[in-house]
N, C-alpha and C positions, 0 to 999 in steps of 0.2 A: 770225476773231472771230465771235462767235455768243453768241443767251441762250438756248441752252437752257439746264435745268435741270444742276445739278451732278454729277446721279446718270445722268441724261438720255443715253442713245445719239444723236450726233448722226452723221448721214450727208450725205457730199455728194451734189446732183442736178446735172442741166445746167446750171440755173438758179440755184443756192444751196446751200442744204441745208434739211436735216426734222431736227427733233427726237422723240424717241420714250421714254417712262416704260419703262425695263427691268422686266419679271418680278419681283414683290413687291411693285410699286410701283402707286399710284392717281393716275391724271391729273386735278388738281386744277387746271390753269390756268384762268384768267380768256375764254380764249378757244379749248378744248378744241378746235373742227371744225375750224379757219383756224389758229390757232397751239398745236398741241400741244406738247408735253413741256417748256412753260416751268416750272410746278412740277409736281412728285411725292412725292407723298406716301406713303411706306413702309404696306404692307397688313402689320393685324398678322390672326394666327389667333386668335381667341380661344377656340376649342372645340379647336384642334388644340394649343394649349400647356394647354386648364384655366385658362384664365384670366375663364370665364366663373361668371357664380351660379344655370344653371339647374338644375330637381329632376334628382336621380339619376333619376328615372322621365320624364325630358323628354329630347329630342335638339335638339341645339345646331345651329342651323344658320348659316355663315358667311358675313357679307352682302361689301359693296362697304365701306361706311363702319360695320361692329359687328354685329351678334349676332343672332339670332331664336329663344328658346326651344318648341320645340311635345312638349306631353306625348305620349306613344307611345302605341300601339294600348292599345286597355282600359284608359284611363286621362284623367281628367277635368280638366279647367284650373277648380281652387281657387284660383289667386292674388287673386284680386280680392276674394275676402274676407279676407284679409290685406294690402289695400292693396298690392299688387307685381306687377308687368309680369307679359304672358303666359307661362307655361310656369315659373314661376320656384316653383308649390308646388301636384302634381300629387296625386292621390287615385283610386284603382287604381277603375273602374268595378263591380267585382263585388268582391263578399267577400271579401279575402284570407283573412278570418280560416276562411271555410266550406272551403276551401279549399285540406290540407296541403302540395301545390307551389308555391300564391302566396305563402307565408310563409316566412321562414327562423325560426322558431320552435324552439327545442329539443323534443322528442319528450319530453320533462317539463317544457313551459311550458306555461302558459294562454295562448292566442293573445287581443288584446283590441282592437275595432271602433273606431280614433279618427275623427273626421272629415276627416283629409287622411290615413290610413292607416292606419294599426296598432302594436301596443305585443307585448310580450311580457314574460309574470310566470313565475317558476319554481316551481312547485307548493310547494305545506306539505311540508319534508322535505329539500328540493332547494337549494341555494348555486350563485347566480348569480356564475360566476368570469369571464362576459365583457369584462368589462372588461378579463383580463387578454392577454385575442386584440383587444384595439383593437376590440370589437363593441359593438352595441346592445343593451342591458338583454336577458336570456333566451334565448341566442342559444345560450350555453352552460350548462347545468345539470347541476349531480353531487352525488354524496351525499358528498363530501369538504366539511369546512369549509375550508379553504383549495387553492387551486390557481395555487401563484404564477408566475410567467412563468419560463417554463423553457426550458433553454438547448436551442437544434436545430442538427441541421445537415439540411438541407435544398436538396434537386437537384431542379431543373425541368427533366427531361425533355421536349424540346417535337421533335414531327413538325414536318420541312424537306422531306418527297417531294414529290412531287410532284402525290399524287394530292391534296394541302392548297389549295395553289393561293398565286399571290404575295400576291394582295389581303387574304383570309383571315388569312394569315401574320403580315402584318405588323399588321392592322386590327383582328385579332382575339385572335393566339395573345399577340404581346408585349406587346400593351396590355393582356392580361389579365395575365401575369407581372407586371409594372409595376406596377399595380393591386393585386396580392395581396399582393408585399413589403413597401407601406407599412404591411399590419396587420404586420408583425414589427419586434419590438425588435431591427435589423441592427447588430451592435458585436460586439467581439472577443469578449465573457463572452457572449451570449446567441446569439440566430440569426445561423448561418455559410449562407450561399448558395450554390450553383454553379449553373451552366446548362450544360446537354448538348445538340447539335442531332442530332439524327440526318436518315438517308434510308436509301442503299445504304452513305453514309459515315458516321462519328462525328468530330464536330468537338465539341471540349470549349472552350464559348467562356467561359465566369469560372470559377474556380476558388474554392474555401471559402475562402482568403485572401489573395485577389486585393483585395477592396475591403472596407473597415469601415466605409463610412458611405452611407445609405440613398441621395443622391443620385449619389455614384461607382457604385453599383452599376443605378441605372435609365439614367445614361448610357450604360454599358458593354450594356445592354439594347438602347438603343435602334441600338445598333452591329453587331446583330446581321444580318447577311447570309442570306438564302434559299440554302439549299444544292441543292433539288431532288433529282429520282434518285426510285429502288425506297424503299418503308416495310419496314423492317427491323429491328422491335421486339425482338423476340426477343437481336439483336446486341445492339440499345440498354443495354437492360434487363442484359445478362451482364458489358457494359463495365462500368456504373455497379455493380454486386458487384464489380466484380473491382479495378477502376481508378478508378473516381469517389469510394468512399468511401475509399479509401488514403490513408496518414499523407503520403505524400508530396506528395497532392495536398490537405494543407489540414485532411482528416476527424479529426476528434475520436477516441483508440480506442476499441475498442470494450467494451473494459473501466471506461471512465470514465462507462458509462451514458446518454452524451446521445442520446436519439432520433434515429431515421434515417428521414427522410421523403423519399419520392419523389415528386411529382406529375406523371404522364404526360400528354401531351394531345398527343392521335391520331385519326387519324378510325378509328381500330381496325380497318385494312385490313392487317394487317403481312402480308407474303411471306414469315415465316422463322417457325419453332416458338417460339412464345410460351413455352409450357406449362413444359421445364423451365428457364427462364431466374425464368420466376418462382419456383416452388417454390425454385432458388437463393437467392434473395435473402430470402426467407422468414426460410428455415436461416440467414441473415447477420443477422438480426434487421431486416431494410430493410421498413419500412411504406407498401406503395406504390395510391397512389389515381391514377384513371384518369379522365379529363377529356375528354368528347367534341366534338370541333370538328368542323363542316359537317352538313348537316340529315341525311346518310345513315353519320353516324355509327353502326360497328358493336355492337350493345347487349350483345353474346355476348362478344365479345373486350374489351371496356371492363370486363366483370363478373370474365373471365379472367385478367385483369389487377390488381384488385383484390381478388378475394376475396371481396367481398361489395356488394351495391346498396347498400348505406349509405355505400358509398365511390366510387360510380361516378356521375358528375356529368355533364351538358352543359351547354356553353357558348351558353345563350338569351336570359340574362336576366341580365346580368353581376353584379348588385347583388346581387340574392338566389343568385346564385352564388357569388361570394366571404364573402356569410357564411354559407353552406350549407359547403361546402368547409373556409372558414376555424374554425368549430363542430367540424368533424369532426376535424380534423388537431390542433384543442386537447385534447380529449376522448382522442385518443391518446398526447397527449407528458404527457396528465396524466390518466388513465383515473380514475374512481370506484370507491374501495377498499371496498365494502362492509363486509370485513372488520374495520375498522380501527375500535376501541370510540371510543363519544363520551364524551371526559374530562368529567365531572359537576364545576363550578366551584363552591368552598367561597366566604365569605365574604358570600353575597347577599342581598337584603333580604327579609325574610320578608313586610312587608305587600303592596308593589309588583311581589316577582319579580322586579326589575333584578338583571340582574347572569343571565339563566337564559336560552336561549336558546327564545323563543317558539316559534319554526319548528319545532320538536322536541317541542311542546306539554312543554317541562318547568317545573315550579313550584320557590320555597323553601321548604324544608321542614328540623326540626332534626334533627338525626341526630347520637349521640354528643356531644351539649350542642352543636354547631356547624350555623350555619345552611348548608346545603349545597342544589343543584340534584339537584332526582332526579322520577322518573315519578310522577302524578299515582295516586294510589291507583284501583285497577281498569283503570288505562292502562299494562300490561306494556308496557315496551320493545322494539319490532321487531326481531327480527336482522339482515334486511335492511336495510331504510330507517335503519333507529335513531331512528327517531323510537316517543315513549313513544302505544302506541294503533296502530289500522290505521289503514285509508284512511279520509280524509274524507266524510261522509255525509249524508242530508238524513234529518231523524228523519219526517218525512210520506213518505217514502218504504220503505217495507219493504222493496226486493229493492236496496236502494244500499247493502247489505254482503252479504258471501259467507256462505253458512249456514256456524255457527251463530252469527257473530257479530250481536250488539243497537248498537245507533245512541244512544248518548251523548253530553249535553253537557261538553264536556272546561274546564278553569277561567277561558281563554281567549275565552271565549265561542263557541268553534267544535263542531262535533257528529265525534266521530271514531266508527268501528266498534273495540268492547272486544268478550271471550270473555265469553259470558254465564256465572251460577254453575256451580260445578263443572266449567268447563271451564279450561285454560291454553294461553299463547300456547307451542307447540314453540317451543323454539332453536334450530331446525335449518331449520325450514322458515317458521315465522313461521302458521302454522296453526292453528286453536283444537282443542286435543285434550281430552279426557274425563279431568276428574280424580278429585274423591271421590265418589260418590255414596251421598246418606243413605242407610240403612241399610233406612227404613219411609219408605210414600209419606207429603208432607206435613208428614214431619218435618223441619224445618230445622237441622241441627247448633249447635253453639255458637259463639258467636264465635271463640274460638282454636281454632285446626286439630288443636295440637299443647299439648304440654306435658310435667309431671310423670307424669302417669294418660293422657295420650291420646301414645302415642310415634310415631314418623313410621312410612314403610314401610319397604322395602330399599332403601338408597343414597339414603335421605332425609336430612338433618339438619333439624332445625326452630329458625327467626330469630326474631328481632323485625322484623316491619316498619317504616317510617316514621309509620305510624299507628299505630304501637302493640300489631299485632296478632300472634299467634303463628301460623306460616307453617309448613309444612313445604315446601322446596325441596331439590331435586337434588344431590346431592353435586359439588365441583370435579371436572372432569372428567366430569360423565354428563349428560345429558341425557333429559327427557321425552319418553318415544314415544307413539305415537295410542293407547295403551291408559291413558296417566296413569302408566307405571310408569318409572323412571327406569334409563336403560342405560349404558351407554359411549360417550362419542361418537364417532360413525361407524358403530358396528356398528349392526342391522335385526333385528327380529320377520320373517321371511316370513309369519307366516298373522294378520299385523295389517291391515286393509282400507290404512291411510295409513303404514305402513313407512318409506318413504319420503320425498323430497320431490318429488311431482308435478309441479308446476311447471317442474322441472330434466330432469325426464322417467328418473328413478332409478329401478333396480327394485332388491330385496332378493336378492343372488344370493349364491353361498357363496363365501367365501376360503380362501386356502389352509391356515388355522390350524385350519381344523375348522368355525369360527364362517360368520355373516352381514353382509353391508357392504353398504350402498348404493353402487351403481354404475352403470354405463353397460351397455349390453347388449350383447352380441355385435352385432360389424359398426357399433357408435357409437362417436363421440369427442367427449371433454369439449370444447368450446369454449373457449377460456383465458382469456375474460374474464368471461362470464355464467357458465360454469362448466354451462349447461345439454348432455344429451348431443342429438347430433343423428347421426343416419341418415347411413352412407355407405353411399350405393348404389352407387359405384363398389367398393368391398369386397364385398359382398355380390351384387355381380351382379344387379343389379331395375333398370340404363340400359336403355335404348335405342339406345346409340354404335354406329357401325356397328363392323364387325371391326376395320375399317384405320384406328379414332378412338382417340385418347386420353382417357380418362374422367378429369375434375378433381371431385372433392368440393370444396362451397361452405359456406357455411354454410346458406341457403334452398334448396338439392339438387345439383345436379351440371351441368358443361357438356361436350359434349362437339366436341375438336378434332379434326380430320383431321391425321394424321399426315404427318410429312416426307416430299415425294414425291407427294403425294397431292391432289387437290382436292375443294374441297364445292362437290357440288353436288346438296346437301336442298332438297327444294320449299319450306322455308322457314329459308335458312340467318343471317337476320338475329334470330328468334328461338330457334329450333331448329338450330343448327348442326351438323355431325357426324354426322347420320343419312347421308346418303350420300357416299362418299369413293371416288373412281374415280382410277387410276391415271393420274399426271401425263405428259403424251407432251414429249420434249423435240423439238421441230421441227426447232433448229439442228443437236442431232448425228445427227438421220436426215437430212436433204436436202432436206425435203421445205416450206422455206419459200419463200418469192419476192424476197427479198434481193438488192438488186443485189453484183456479185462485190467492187464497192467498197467495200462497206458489212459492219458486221459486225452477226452475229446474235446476241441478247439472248434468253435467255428464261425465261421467264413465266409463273408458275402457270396461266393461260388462255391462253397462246398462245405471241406470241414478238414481241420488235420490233426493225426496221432501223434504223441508225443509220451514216447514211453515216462512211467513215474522216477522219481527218486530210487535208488539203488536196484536201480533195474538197465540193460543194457539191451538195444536194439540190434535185434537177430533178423528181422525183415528183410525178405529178399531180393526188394531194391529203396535202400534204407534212405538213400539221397530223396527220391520224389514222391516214396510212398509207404514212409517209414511209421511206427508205433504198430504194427499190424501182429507183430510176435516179440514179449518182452521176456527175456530171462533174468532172471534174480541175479545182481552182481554178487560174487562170492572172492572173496578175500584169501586164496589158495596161501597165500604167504604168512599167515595167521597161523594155521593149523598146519602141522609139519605135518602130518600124513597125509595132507592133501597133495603135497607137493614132494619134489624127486631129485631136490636142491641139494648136492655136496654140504658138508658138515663145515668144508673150507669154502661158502660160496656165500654170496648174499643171494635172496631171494625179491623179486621185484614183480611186485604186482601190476596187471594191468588189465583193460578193460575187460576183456575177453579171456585172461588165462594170467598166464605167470612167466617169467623166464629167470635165468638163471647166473650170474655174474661170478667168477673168480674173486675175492678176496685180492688184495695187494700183496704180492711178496707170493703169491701161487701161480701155477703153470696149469692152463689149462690144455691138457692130452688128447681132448676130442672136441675145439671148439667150432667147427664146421656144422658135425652133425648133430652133438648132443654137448652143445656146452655148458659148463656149468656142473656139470652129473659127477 
């Protein structure tokens, strides 16, 4: 008989026994020194289940009896001006908004200064669809009016080597996974998941339809096991083409249109040729972003991997990484179609404009006896933006438009950049080009352009505007070039100064019809979503790869890899990689390593490593960095009783090294300090 506690480990002494609060548990008795483990009271985590209220930008710290929030480096303890415990509403010390890596801001938001942080607004032009990536106002901005939540399937790639480390692993890689599937709509019709671990091995731990609901699948996360081993990206990365996106394992086909996202996260140290693993997956339509975990994350192979630094991420700052990340991978499954006309909506109110979309600076206006949305008279329509007018402008400001356009108050009360007279907005390029000019300085033409006595030019036709005015505009199909004269669209003037569209980086070169087209120039390639052309140097020969380097064209220029076989070793291969690539020595199959004969030889882009056999136990005398060097046979002392020195009343317990010795239940051990067990 005994009080200890119910949960309580009680033990017998000589004398009675002790009571003792098992692991989890808080010794809450009455008389803790003299009579422990009468009660215990179960320790909950509060930071380790999220069951606490501090700021994303505070670290939860777990006491004895609840919680401590402390906001994190660079960042200010604001609670108490909202009445609330320490750390519970923190306010970034410096600028985020000054600041485009403190912000997860769209790259077409206005960043904006609050007093406990910051806001984000999506420019005049731009549709805020974050809401539909689970994000904070502006986080996603596109020139699409609608971008509804769209279906993925989606593989998290995550590094298990070794060189990640366990802590890392588990503290950092899965709790970011965890973290980033709650922004997705996880169910049969929208986002399908898998997880892939790699090392030396690939172990495929969830499958696209293994789980359908967001918490079977953060369980099935947190089950995830350290595999350790070689980083073997390249392998990773070939499976998931080859194997991960397969109908049998779950993926959507690939004719059914659903985006294919991969998210890597590597410390971007892989052993095995990256290069054509990706360009594979490419060619498979697989859009894969690269996620760097640990501070010596490689920034070359993280870009190699992605294609481009817009998609190449570390893991520093988890908050504004998951909506840096999670912005990015939206903007892909639902990119901004330029392209695509903005349907002008009939039936609106002529005196208020309801019914016309402001952001567009468009008004009502009648047209054909019917009140209908359309561009404000001298505010042409964008081709790009599609918003009616250019960029927004300060009229006290003269260089806040691009010559030749003037700074106007547009009906909105906003000031946009219009083409001054006699010039028009190109349709092709969004440019103000030269259109009629009067005849005699001074003289101003008539109101109508056009008419019965005034006939338009070649491939002109002439309207009515919405004011009423007589127009001469472009025939279907042609478009105004920099000279005012209306062409074909596509084809180029070459000996026009603006041919082209500058911006896109087009030049006027000839086709094969005889004619001129704007295009891309020898040794470029159109990019497929800007459509702008860019330089491959790798085509053209203007790297600096050494010989024995793989040249990859990027979008912002080129990286270059050391070939299979091969190691780098450029004086600066964390940003510069590939400039020197010397021929890889294998140690194991010359001789020439120090391996004990028990142990087998490993090797290693830089070297080689021992790793004692099967039933052999490392005796090396520094086993941690430079271990297999002396291997002795494990021997099993608890097997053969004359190996061992073990009481008749004792269990015997093997281990790596030797043996020791345990009391039996219901014995007393007489010497267990110095020889116990005997």
């Amino acid at each position: 008989h005994n009080d200890c506690d119910l949960v309580a480990i009680c033990s017998n002494t000589y004398d009675g026994y002790e009571c003792q609060c098992p692991p989890g548990f808080l010794d809450t008795s009455p008389d803790p020194l003299r009579l422990p483990g009468r009660k215990c009271t179960q320790l909950i985590n509060e930071c380790g289940t999220n069951k606490h209220d501090c700021s994303p930008y505070a670290t939860c710290v777990d006491t004895l009896e609840s919680y401590l929030c402390q906001c994190n480096a660079g960042f200010k303890d604001v609670s108490s001006r909202y009445d609330l415990k320490p750390g519970r509403r923190c306010a970034q010390s410096m600028n985020q908004c000054a600041n485009r890596l403190a912000n997860s801001c769209d790259e077409n938001a206005d960043c904006v200064t609050l007093p406990d942080g910051y806001t984000c607004i999506c420019a005049t032009g731009y549709f805020d669809v974050s809401s539909n990536a689970k994000l904070p106002p502006g986080r996603v901005c596109t020139l699409q009016t609608q971008c509804p939540a769209q279906s993925t399937d989606l593989v998290f790639l995550i590094d298990g080597s070794g060189s990640i480390g366990y802590d890392i692993f588990h503290k950092e890689v899965l709790r970011f996974v965890k973290d980033f599937v709650e922004l997705f709509d996880v169910s049969p019709q929208q986002t399908h998941v898998a997880v892939v671990q790699y090392s030396d091995l690939i172990r495929h731990e969830i499958g696209f339809n293994q789980y359908s609901s967001i918490e079977q699948l953060k369980q099935a996360i947190d089950g995830i096991v350290y595999l350790r081993g070689r980083t073997e990206t390249g392998a990773a990365i070939r499976y998931i083409t080859d194997e991960a996106f397969s109908e049998r394992r779950g993926a959507r086909p690939l004719d059914s249109k659903v985006p294919r996202i991969v998210i890597v996260i590597t410390d971007g140290r892989s052993q095995d040729d990256v290069t054509t693993s990706v360009q594979n997956a490419k060619m498979k339509q697989i859009q894969l972003f690269a996620v760097g975990v640990t501070n010596d994350a490689l920034d070359a192979e993280l870009e190699l991997i992605s294609g481009s630094k817009k998609r190449k991420f570390h893991v520093n700052a988890f908050k504004e990484l998951n909506d840096r990340l999670r912005g990015a991978v939206q903007k892909e499954i639902c990119p901004a179609n330029s392209s695509a006309p903005i349907i002008f909506q009939e039936n609106c109110v002529l005196q208020t404009h309801a019914g016309c979309d402001r952001s567009l600076n468009q008004i009502c206006a009648m047209e054909n006896g019917k009140p209908r949305c359309t561009c404000p008279t001298e505010f042409e329509q964008h081709p790009i933006t599609r918003v009616c007018g250019g960029a927004l402008c300060n009229p006290q400001l003269l260089s806040s438009c691009p010559s030749p356009e003037i700074c106007q108050l547009a009906p909105h009360g906003n000031h946009r950049c219009t083409c001054p007279l006699y010039f028009v907005r190109d349709q092709k390029s969004g440019a103000c080009t030269s259109s009629h000019v009067p005849s005699m300085p001074g003289i101003v033409p008539d109101i109508d352009e056009c008419g019965q006595k005034k006939p338009c030019k070649e491939n002109e036709q002439c309207i009515t505007s919405s004011s009423g005015k007589q127009i001469c505009q472009c025939l279907p199909g042609y478009v105004t070039n920099s000279n005012g004269k209306c062409q074909v669209s596509g084809t180029c003037e070459p000996y026009l100064p603006n041919a082209c569209d500058n911006r896109r980086h087009e030049e006027c070169l000839p086709d094969n019809r005889g004619g001129f087209i704007c295009q891309c120039a020898v040794n470029q390639i159109r990019h497929p979503i800007t459509q702008i052309c860019l330089v491959d140097e790798c085509a053209a020969r203007t790297h600096d790869c050494d010989k024995n380097a793989n040249c990859i064209d990027t979008d912002e220029g080129y990286i270059c890899t050391c070939k299979e076989g091969y190691i780098d070793e450029s004086p600066d291969p964390s940003r510069r990689p590939g400039r020197v690539c010397r021929l890889q020595t294998d140690e194991c199959a010359q001789g020439t390593h120090n391996c004990s004969v028990n142990a087998d030889c490993i090797n290693l882009p830089k070297g080689f490593l021992c790793r004692c056999k099967n039933n052999y136990v490392d005796f090396s005398p520094n086993p941690q960095y430079f271990g297999g060097t002396y291997c002795k046979p494990l021997v099993n002392e608890c097997a053969n009783k004359s190996l061992n020195t073990c009481s008749k009343n004792a269990i015997c317990i093997d281990t790596t090294e030797s043996y020791k010795c345990q009391c039996k239940d219901g014995f007393i051990d007489h010497d267990e300090l110095r020889n116990p067990g005997r």
